[in-house]
C-alpha positions as CSV (number, residue, x, y, z in Angstrom):
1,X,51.9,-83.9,24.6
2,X,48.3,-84.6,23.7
3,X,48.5,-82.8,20.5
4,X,52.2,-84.9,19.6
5,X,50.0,-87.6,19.9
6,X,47.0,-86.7,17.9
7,X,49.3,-85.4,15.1
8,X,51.2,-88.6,15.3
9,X,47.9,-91.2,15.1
10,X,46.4,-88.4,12.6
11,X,49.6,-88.9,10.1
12,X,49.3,-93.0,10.3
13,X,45.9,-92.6,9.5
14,X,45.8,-90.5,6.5
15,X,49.0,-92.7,4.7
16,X,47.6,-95.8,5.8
17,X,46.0,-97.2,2.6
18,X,42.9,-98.7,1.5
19,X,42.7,-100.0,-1.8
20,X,40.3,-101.2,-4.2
21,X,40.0,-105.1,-4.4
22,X,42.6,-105.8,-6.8
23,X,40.3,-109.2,-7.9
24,X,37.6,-106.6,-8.9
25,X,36.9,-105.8,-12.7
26,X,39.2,-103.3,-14.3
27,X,37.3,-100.4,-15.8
28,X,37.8,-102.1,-19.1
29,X,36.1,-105.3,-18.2
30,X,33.8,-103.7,-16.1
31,X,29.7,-103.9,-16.2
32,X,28.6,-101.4,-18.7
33,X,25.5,-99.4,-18.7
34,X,22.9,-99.4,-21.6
35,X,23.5,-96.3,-23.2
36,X,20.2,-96.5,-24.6
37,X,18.3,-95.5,-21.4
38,X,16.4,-92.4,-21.4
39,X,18.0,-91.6,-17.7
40,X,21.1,-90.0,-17.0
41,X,24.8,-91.8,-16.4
42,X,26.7,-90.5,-13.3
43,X,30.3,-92.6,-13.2
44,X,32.0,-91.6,-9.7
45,X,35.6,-92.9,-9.2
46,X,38.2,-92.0,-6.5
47,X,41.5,-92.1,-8.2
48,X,43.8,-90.7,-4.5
49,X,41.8,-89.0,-1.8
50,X,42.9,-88.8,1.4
51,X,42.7,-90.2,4.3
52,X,43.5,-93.3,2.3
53,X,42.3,-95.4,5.2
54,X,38.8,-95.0,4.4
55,X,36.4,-95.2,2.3
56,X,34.6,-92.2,1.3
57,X,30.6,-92.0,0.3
58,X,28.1,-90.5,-1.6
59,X,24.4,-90.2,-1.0
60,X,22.4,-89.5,-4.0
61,X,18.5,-87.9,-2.7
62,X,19.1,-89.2,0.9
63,X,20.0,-93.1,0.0
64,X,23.5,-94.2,0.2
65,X,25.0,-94.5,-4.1
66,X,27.9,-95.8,-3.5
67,X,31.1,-96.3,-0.7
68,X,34.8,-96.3,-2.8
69,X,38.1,-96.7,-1.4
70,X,41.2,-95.7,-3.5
71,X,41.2,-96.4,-6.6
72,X,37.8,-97.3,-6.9
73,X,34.8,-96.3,-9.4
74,X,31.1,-97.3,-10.2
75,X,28.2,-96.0,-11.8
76,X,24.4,-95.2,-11.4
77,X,21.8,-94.4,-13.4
78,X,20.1,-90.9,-12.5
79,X,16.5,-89.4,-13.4
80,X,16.5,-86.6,-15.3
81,X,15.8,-83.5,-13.1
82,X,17.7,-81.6,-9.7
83,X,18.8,-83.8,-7.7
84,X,20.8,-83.6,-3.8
85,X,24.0,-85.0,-3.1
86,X,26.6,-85.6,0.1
87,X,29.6,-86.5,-0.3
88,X,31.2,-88.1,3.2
89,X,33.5,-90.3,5.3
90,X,33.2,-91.9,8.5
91,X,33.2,-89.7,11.2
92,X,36.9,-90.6,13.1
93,X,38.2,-89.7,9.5
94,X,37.9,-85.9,10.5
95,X,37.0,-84.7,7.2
96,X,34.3,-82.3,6.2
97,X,30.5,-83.5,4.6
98,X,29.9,-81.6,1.2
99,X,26.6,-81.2,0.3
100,X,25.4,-80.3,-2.8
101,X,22.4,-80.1,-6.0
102,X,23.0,-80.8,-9.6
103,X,20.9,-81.4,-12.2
104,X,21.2,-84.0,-15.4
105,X,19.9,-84.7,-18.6
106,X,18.5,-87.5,-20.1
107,X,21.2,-89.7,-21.9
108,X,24.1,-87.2,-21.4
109,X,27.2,-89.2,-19.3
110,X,28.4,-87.3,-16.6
111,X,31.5,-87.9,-13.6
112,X,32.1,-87.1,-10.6
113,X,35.9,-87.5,-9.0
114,X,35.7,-87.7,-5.4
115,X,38.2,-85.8,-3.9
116,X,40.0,-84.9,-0.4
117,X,43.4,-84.2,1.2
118,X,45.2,-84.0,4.9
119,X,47.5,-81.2,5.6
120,X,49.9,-81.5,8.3
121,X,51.9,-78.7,10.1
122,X,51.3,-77.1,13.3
123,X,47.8,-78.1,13.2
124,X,45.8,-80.5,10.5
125,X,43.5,-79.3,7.8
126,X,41.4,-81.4,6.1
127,X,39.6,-80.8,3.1
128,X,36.8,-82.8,1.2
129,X,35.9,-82.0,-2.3
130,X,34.0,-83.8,-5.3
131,X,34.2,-82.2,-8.9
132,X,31.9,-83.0,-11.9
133,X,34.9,-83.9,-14.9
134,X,34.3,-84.3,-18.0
135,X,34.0,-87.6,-19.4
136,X,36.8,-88.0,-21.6
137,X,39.2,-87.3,-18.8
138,X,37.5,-89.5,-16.4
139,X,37.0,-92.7,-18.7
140,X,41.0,-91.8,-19.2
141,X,41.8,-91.7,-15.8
142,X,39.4,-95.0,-14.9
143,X,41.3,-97.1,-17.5
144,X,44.3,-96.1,-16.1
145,X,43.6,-96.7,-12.1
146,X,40.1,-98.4,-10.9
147,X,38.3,-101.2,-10.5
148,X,34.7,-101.5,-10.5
149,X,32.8,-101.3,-7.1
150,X,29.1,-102.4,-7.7
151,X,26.9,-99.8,-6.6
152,X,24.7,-99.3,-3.5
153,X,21.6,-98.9,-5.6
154,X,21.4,-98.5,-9.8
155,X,18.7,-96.0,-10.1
156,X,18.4,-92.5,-8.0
């Protein structure tokens, strides 16, 4: 009976949804950063990750970046060099922390497309999950779904 019950408030939970203000700048008429600076871009968006009732965040070097519900994206500025990520939601969300390194390059643009999904059956599995994409595809799919969320902090 327990486990009815926990799969029941578990599947209300993950389709529950969380959205993006919808007063908030498109990506079209969002902020833009100077893509003169000698640092690094790092755009981050969450197009549809699960549980939808949450937000989901990422910590760049130990200090909180940036917190994005669905259909959500921002963007920092990043220091050339190695630097430490974690990727995470709150903790009744059940799903996993990723941690992670990555270095950048001064002036290149990168993305990141946070990520995560809720499998139901006999038990739940949840999986967390952020992926560097290419810019192209993630300045298409951030025109097509977000809305700016000003960062935590601008410069890591």
């Amino acid at each position: 009976m327990k486990r009815i019950i926990f799969v029941a408030i578990a599947a209300v939970v993950a389709f529950s949804g969380c959205t993006t203000n919808t007063k908030a700048p498109s990506f079209s008429a969002a902020p833009l950063p100077d893509s003169a600076s000698k640092k690094a871009v790092l755009y981050i968006y969450r197009e549809y990750a699960e549980p939808r009732a949450w937000s989901a965040y990422l910590q760049i070097d130990e200090q909180d970046a940036a917190s994005l519900s669905q259909q959500g994206f921002t963007w920092v500025y990043i220091t050339p060099g190695k630097h430490s990520f974690k990727y995470s939601w709150p903790i009744i969300a059940g799903m996993p922390i990723v941690k992670f390194e990555r270095s950048f390059e001064s002036g290149k643009v990168y993305a990141f497309k946070m990520r995560g999904s809720i499998q139901m059956g006999s038990y739940v599995t949840s999986t967390s999950a952020i992926q560097l994409t290419d810019i192209t595809s993630a300045k298409k799919q951030m025109l097509s779904c977000c809305r700016y969320v000003a960062p935590e902090r601008v410069t890591f």
